[in-house]
N, C-alpha and C positions, 0 to 999 in steps of 0.2 A: 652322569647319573642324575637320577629327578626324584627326589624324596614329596611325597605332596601330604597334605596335611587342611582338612577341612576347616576355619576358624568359625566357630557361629557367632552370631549377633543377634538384633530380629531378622522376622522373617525376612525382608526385603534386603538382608543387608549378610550375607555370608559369601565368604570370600577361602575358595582353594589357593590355598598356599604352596609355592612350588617353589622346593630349593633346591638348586645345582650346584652340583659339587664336579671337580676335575677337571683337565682340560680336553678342550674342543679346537680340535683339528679337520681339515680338509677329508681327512679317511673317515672320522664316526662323526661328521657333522649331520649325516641323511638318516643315522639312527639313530641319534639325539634328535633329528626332526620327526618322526616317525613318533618318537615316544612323548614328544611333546602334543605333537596332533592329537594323542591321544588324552592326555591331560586336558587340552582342552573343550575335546570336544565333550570330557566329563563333566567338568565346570559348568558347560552352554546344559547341557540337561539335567542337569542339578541346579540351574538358576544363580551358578555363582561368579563373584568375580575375581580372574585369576590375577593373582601377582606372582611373578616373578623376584626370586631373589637371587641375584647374580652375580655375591661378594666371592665365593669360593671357586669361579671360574678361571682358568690361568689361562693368556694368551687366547690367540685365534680370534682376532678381532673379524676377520673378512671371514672368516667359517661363521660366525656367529649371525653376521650381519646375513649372510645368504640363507642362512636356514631359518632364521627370524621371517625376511622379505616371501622364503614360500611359507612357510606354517603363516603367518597373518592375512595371505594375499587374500583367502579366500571368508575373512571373517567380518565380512559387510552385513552392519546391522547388528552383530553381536559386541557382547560387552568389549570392550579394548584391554590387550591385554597389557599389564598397567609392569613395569621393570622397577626394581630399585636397587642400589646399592653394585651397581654395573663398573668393573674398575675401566679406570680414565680411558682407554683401547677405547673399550669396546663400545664406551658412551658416548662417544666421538664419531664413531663410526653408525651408531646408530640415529646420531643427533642430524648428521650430513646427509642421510638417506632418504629421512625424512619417510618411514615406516609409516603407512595405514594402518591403523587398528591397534594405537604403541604409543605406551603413554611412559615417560622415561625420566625420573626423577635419580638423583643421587643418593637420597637418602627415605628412607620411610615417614621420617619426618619432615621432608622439604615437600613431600608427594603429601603430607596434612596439609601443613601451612597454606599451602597453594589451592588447594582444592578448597580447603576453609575463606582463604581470602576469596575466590570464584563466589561459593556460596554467598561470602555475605554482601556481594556487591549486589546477585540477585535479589534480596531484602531488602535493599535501599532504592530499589527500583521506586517511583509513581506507582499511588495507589491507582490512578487511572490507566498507565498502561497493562497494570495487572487485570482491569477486568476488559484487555483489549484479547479478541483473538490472537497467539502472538505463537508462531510457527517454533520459536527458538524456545518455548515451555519444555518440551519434553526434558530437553538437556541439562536446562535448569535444574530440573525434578533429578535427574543422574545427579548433577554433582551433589547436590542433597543428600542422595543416597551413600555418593561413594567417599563422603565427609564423614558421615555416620559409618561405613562400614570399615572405614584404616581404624575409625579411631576403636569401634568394638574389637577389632582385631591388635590392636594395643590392650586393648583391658582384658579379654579372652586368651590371650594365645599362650602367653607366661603362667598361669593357673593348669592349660591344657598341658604344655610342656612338664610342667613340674608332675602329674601325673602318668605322664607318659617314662619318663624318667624312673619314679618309683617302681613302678611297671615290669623297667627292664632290668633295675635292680632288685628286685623280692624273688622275680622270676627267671632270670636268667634269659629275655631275651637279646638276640644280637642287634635288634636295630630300635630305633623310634616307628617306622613302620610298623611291626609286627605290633606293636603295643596301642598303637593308635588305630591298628582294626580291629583288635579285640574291645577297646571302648566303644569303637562306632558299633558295633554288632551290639554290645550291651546298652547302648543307649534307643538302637532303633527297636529292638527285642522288648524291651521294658517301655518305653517311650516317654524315657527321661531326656531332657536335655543335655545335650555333650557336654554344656562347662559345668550345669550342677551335677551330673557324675561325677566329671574331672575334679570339681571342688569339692565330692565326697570324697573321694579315691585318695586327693593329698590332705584332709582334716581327721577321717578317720582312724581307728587305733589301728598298728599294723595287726593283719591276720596271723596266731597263732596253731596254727594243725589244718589239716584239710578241710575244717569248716571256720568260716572268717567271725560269727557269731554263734560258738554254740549256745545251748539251753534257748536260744531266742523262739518268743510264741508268737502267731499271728494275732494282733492287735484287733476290735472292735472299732467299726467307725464311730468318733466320738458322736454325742449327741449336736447335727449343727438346727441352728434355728433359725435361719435366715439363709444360708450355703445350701440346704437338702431339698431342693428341688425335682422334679420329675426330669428323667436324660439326662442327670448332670453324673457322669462317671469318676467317684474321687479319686480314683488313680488315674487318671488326664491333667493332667498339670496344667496343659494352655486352656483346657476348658474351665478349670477350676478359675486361675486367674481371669480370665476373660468374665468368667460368673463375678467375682468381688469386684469388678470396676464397673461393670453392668448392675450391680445393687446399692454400691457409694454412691453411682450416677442418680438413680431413683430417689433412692433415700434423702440427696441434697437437692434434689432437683435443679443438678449442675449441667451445663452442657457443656464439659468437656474436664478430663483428669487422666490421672497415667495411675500407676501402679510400679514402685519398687520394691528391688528386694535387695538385701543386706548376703553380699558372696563372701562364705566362711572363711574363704583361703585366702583371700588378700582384702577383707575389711573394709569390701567399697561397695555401692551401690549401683546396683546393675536395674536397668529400663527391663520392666516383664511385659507390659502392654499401655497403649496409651489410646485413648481418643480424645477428637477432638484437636485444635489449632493450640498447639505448645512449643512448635519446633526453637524456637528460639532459646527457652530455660532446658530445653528437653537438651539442646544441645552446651547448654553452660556446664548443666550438670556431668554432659558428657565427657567435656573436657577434664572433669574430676575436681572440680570449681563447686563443692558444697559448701563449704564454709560460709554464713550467711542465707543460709538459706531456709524456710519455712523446714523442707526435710532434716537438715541437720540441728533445727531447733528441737522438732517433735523428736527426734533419735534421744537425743541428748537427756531431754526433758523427761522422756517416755510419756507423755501425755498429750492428746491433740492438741494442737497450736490450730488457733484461729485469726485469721488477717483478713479485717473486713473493708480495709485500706490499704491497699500494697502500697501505694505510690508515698505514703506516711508512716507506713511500718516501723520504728524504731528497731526493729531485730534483724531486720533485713538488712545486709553487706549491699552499699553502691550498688556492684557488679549484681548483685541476685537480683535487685529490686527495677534494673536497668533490662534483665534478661527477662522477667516476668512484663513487664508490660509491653517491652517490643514483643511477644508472644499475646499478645491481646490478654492477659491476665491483671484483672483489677481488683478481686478478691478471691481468697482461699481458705480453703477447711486440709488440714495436713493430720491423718491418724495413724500413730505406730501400731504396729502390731507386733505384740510381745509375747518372750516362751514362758513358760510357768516360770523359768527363772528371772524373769525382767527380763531377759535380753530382746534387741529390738531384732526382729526380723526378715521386716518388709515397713512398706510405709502407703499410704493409699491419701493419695495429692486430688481432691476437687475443687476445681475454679470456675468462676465468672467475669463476662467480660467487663461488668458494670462493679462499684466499690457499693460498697453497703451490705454485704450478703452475711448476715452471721447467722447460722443455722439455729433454730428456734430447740427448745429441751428437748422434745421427743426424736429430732431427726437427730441431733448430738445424741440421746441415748442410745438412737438404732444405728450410727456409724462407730459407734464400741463396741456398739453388742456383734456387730459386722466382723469388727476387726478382732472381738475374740474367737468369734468362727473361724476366721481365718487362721488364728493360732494352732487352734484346735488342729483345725485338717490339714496344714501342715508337719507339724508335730508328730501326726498318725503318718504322712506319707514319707515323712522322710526316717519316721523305724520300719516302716514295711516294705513301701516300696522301693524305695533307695536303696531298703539293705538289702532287700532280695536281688535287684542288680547287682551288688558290690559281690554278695555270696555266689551268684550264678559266673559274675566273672573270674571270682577266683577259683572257682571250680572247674570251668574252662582251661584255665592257666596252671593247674595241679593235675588232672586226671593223666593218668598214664597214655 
């Protein structure tokens, strides 16, 4: 059997998860192929990258290996599809084969480290041969990708679980499946994010009676001052965010920042958007390596933190201050954005490549006044639109 389970990340970087459970034998090794082709070819049209997880397989090392060798034979040019956790049989058997399109680690963490090490030997490259035509870029740009996308699915997947979970306990379903189609339907329906559902679903109250918020009234969009633009739709979440990095950008006349946000259920900072050349702190902070960092000063602080010398920062940790300028960053403006209770919520990061930039009164006053739009309209979207998915899905999960 093949449970799959979508993980998000960003855009570029989601990954179907697929875990096998029981043994495979000679007789259902071609219907276990059949239902994998299927898996995959979902993956390839949803743009994602499939892992395999292979720890609850028993025996059937040559069934595996043969029905691997057809299901991949035919998958030139698409993502590879990446195995972990395969007991010693069958890793063996798959390591000797030597599979097309099968990328075969032991561990989910040995399939980081390795792919993280690949990564950063491509940063250490000559600045000269990076601006050569150089045929072997693409791949480069993959492992980029698929560094970023284990590790999103380390920070995503435990958050989703844990909601999927609830799920089947409030409700009484039989599996993780049935639970994690009823998110994905209420995430695409609504057009919220799968993990900030999933990170509503396990932070808020349990639902009491067939409706999950009685008395609750529809909200007014607060007044924004800077966010209320013409085509900006406040229930679009990537458009919103996309809007607040597109107005910090303005407003500092930075060329180049990210945007995070602060995920309720496990207390970490999750990447909403970025532009511009950051990969290097983009991915420190990935590792979950804040500490020292401009973001974890402004969280802490709640008040913008300005570094108009990274490279002499005093507040900056080694490791932060070592990941900001291998990322071409030589000054930053770092603004939390807070709920009417102080709490920090998101954080909005712009840099330059040069030291000296410390934003002048009026741009500092307009990247607060920013950042409490940004309060604002979150605040309003996650009593409205949040809850109207969480209500739609328990109604789903309760109607007779």
């Amino acid at each position: 059997m093949i449970e799959s389970s979508v993980v998000e990340g960003l855009p570029a970087e989601g990954a179907l998860l697929l875990r096998m459970s029981g043994t495979l034998d000679a007789r259902g090794a071609q219907a276990w192929s059949e239902e994998l082709r299927g898996h995959l070819a979902r993956a390839d049209r949803a743009g994602l990258r499939p892992v395999l997880d292979m720890a609850h397989v028993q025996l059937g090392g040559a069934a595996v290996l043969r029905t691997l060798s057809e299901t991949t034979r035919v998958r030139a040019g698409r993502p590879d599809l990446i195995i972990v956790r395969a007991r010693p049989g069958v890793r063996e058997a798959v390591h000797l084969a030597r599979l097309e399109g099968v990328q075969l680690y032991a561990t989910l963490d040995e399939a980081l480290r390795e792919l993280a090490r690949a990564a950063s030997r491509v940063e250490e490259l000559p600045a000269w041969r990076s601006q050569m035509a150089d045929p072997l870029r693409p791949s480069y740009q993959d492992l980029h990708q698929e560094v970023r996308a284990l590790r999103a699915r380390v920070r995503t997947a435990p958050v989703i679980g844990m909601a999927q979970g609830m799920i089947m306990a409030r409700y009484g379903l039989p599996d993780t499946g049935g639970a994690f189609r009823v998110l994905r339907e209420t995430s695409q329906r609504f057009n919220v994010p799968l993990r900030i559902l999933a990170a509503a679903v396990v932070v808020a109250r349990p639902p009491d009676g067939t409706t999950w918020f009685p008395g609750r009234r529809p909200l007014p969009l607060p007044p924004l001052r800077i966010l209320a633009r013409a085509g900006r739709d406040p229930r679009y979440r990537g458009q919103m965010i996309e809007a607040v990095l597109h107005e910090a950008l303005a407003i500092a006349r930075a060329p180049a920042g990210h945007v995070l946000s602060v995920d309720p259920a496990v207390n970490a900072l999750a990447l909403e958007t970025r532009y511009g050349g950051a990969d290097a702190y983009l991915d420190h902070l990935g590792r979950g390596r804040t500490d020292g960092t401009a973001e974890a000063v402004a969280r802490t602080r709640g008040r913008r933190v300005s570094m108009p010398d990274v490279a002499t920062d005093a507040l900056l940790s080694e490791d932060g201050r070592r990941a900001l300028l291998a990322a071409g960053a030589r000054a930053l403006q770092c603004v939390p954005v807070l709920s009417s209770a102080g709490c920090c919520t998101a954080l909005l990061t712009v840099h330059w490549p040069d030291a000296g930039h410390r934003p002048a009164s009026p741009q500092a006053e307009a990247l607060d006044l920013l950042a409490a739009d940004t309060a604002a309209w979150l605040a309003w979207y996650h009593r409205t639109v949040l809850l109207d998915a969480l209500e739609h899905l328990h109604q789903r999960l309760t109607r007779p």
